[in-house]
C-alpha positions as CSV (number, residue, x, y, z in Angstrom):
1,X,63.1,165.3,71.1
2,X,63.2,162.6,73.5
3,X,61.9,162.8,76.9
4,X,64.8,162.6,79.8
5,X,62.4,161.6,82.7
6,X,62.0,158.4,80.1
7,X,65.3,158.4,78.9
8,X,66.2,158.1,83.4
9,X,63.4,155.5,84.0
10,X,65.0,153.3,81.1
11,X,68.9,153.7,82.5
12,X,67.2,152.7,86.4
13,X,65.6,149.8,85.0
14,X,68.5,149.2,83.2
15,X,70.9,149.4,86.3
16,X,68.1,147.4,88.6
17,X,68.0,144.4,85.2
18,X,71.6,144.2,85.3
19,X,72.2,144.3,89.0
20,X,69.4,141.6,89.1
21,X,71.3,139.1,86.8
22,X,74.7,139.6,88.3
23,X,73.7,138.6,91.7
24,X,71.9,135.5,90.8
25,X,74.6,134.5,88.2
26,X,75.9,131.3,88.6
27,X,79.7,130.5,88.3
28,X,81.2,127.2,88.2
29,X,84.0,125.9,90.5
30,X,85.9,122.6,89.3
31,X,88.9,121.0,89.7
32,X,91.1,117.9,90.9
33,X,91.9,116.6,94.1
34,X,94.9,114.2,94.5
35,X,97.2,112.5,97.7
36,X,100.7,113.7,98.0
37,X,102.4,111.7,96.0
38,X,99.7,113.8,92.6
39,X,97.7,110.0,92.7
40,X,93.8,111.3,91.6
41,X,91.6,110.8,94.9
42,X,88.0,109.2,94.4
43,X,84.9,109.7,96.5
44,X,86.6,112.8,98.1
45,X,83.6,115.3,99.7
46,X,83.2,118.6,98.3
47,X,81.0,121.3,100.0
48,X,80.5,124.6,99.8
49,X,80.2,126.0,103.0
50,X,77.7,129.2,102.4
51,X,75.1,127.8,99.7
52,X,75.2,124.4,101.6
53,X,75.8,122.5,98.1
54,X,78.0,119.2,97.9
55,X,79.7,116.8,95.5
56,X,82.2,113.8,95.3
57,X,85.1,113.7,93.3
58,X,84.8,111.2,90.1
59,X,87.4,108.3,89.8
60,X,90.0,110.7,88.2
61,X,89.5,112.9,91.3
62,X,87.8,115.6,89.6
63,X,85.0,118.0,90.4
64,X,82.6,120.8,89.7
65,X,80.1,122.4,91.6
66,X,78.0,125.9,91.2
67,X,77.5,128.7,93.0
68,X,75.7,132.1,92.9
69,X,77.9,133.8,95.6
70,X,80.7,136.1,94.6
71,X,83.0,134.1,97.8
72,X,82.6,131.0,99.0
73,X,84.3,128.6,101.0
74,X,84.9,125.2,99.8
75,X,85.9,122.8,101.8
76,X,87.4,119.3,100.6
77,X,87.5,116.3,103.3
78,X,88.4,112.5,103.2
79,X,88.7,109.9,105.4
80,X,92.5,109.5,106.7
81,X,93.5,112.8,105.1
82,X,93.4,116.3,107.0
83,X,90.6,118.6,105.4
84,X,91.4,121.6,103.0
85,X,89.7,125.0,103.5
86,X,89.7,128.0,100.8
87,X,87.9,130.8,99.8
88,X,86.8,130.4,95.4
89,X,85.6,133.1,93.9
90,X,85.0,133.8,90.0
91,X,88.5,134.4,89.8
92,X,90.3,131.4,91.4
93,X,87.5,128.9,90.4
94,X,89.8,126.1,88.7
95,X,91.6,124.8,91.9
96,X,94.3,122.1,92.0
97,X,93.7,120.6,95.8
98,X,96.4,118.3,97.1
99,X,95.4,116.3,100.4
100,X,97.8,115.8,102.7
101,X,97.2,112.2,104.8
102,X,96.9,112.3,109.2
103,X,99.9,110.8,110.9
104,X,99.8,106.5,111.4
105,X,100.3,105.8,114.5
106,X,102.3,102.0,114.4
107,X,101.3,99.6,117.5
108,X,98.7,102.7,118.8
109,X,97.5,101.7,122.3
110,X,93.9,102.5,123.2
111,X,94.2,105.4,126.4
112,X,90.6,103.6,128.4
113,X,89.8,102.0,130.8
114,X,86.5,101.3,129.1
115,X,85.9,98.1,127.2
116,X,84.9,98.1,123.7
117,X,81.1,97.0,124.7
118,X,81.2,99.8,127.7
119,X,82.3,102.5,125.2
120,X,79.8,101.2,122.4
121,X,76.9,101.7,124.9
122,X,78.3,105.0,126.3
123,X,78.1,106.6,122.8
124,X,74.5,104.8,122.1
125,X,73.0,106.2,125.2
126,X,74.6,109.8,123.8
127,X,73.2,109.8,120.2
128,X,70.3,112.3,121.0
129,X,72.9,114.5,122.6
130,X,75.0,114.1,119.9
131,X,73.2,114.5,116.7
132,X,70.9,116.9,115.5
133,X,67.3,116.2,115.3
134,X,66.2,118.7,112.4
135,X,66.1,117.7,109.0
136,X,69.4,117.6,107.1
137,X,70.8,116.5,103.5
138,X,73.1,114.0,103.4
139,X,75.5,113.3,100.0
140,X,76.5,109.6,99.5
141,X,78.8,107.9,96.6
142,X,79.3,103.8,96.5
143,X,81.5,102.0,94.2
144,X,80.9,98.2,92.9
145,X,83.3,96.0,91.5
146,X,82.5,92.4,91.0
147,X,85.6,90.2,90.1
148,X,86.3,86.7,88.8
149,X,89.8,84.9,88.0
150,X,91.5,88.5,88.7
151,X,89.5,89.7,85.9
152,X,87.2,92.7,86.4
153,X,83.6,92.2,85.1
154,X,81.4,94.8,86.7
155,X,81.4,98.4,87.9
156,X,79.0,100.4,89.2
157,X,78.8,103.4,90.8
158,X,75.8,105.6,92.1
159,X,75.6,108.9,93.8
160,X,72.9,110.1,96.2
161,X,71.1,112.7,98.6
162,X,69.1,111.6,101.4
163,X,67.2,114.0,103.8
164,X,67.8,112.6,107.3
165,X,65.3,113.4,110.0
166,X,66.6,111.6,113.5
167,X,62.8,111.0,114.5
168,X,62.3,107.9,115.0
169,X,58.4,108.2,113.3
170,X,60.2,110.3,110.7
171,X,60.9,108.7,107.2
172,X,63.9,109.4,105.3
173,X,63.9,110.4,101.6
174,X,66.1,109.2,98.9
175,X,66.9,111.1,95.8
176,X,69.2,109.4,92.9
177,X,71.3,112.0,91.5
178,X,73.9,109.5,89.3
179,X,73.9,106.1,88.7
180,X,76.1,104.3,86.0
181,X,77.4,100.7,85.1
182,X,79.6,98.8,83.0
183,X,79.2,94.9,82.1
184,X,82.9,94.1,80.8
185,X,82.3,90.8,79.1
186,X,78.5,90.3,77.1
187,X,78.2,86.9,77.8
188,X,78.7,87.3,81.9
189,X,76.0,85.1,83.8
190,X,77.0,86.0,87.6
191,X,74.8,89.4,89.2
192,X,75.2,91.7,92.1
193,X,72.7,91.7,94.7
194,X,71.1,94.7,95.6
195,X,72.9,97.4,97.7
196,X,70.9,98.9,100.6
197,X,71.6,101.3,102.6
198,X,70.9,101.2,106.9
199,X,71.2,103.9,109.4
200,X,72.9,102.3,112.5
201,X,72.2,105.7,113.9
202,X,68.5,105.8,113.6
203,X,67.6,102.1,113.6
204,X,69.9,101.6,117.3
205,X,67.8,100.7,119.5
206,X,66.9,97.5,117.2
207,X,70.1,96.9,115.7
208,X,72.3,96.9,118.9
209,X,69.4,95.7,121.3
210,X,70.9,93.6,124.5
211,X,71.1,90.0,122.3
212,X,73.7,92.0,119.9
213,X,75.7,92.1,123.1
214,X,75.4,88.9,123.9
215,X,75.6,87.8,120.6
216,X,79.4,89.3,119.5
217,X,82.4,90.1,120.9
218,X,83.9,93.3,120.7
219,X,87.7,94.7,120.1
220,X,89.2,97.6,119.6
221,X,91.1,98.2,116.0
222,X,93.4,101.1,115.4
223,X,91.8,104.3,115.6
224,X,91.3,106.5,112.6
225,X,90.6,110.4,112.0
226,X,87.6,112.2,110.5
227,X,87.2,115.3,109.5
228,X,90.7,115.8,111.9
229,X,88.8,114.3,114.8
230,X,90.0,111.2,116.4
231,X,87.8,108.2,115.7
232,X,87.5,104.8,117.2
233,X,87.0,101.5,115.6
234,X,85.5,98.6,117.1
235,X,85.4,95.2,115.4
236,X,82.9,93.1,116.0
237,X,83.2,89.0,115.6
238,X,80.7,86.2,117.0
């Protein structure tokens, strides 16, 4: 005869097991993002808003990207286009996410009365107001193509985290998540010099000094949007 205080300690450790695996089970949300006109969108950011995880869409605009909450938002954002909100859970995990692109405005005219140099230094002299000093991650995705004669004969493309830390005595760190290329031709001699990566954020003070004032000219360009935010763009020339 079997003993029922045993048999109930085996069912509660039973219940606590299971209860255990399903709330750190993982579940995978994927997908594809395209324009409006269903043309696939590269290098779009994905994030998930709760578990603080990120990824870029691949050259065919798709995605994927785990999670062990039951509902999550994701949030899908690229330059020029208005972002996309939504809730996943296990249920709607495969999404189809069409970005819809921010109004052009033709012949825009800059509402200032601050030159391009005036608002430059206006926003330097704001960056510790601005941007947040603790540690952070940071996702970025660069493509390569190196061309000759209109014929393609290198592509490469690389994606990486970097923790940012805004203190100036503080060293960022680098972590290379993917990184592949393709040589088109074998017998190609030419090579692509190396692609670094520099924080005008964290390194202003000695990249826009007072001799990089003296030293270009500054204009405005038409204005973009990020993230739905207006943005200015200032072109620099010597």
């Amino acid at each position: 005869m079997r003993n029922p205080v045993h048999q109930s300690y085996c069912c509660l450790l039973f219940l606590l097991l299971n209860s255990f695996f399903m709330a750190n089970a993982q579940h995978l949300v994927k997908g594809t993002v395209v324009d409006e006109n269903n043309r696939p969108l590269p290098s779009v950011n994905i994030f998930l808003e709760s578990s603080k995880k990120g990824t870029i869409t691949n050259a065919n605009g798709g995605f994927s990207v785990s999670t062990h909450l039951s509902e999550e938002e994701l949030t899908a954002s690229f330059v020029g286009y208005r972002s996309f909100h939504v809730v996943v859970t296990p249920a709607n995990s495969v999404l189809h996410i069409r970005l819809q692109p921010l109004p052009v405005e033709i012949d825009e005219v800059i509402v200032t009365n601050l030159t391009a140099a005036q608002l430059l230094r206006k926003a330097l002299a704001k960056i510790k107001d601005n941007y947040r000093q603790e540690p952070f991650l940071l996702k970025l995705f660069y493509r390569a193509r190196l061309e000759e004669n209109d014929s393609v004969k290198y592509i490469e493309e690389t994606a990486f985290d970097i923790i940012k830390n805004y203190d100036d005595h503080a060293k960022d760190r680098y972590f290379l998540r993917k990184n592949r290329h393709f040589w088109m031709i074998n017998n190609y001699r030419g090579f692509l010099k190396g692609t670094g990566v520099t924080d005008g954020v964290k390194q202003a003070r000695k990249l826009f000094d007072s001799g990089f004032f003296k030293k270009y000219r500054l204009n405005y360009l038409p204005s973009t949007f990020i993230e739905d935010r207006r943005a200015y763009v200032i072109e620099m020339t010597k």
